[in-house]
Residue, then its C-alpha position, 0 to 999 in steps of 0.5 A: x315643337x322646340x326641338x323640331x325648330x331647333x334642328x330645322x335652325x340648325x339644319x338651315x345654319x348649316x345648309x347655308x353657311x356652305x354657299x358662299x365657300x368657294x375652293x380652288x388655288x388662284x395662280x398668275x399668269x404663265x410668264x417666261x423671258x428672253x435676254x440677250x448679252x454679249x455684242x448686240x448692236x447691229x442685230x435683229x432677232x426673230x423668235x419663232x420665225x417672227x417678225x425680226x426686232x432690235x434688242x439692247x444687251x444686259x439682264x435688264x433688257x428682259x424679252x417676254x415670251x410664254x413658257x415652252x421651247x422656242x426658236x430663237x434666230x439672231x442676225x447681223x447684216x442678214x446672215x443668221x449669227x445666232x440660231x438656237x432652239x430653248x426650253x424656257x421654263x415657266x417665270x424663268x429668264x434664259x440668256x442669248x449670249x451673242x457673239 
C-alpha cells in the first residue's frame, strides 16, 4: 500500500510541477527611425505619401517608423528636393541627407 501511494505522490509531483511552465522568447516591439541631416529649415516631408510635417536636422532629431521600405518625399517651397525609396531595417536609424 506504501508503494502504490508513493508512486501516485510522485506521479501528481510530477503532473503538476509541468503546469505553471510556460515556453516561448518574449521580444519587444518592432521599431525603426528616420533622421534627417544637411539644410533643413524651410522643409516639409512626407513618408509614404502622408501628411507632410517639418523636421529638425541632427541624429538626435530621430523619426520613428516601422521597419520596411518606405517612401520618403522632402519638399521646399512645394518642389519635391529629396524623393527617395528605403529599406530600413528592424531598430535600425537611417539618415536623409537633404541638400
Amino acid at each position: 500500500m506504501k508503494y502504490i501511494l508513493s508512486i501516485i505522490s510522485l506521479a501528481l509531483l510530477l503532473g503538476f510541477s509541468g503546469c505553471g511552465y510556460k515556453e516561448g522568447v518574449a521580444t519587444a516591439a518592432q521599431k525603426s527611425y528616420i533622421y534627417f541631416s544637411g539644410n533643413t529649415s524651410d522643409v516639409e516631408v512626407s513618408i509614404d505619401g502622408g501628411e507632410k510635417f517639418d523636421v529638425e536636422s541632427g541624429q538626435t532629431n530621430q523619426y520613428g517608423v516601422k521597419p520596411g521600405k518606405h517612401l520618403i518625399e522632402v519638399y521646399r517651397d512645394g518642389a519635391i528636393v529629396v524623393k527617395r525609396e528605403v529599406f530600413i531595417g528592424d531598430d535600425i536609424a537611417k539618415e536623409i541627407e537633404v541638400q
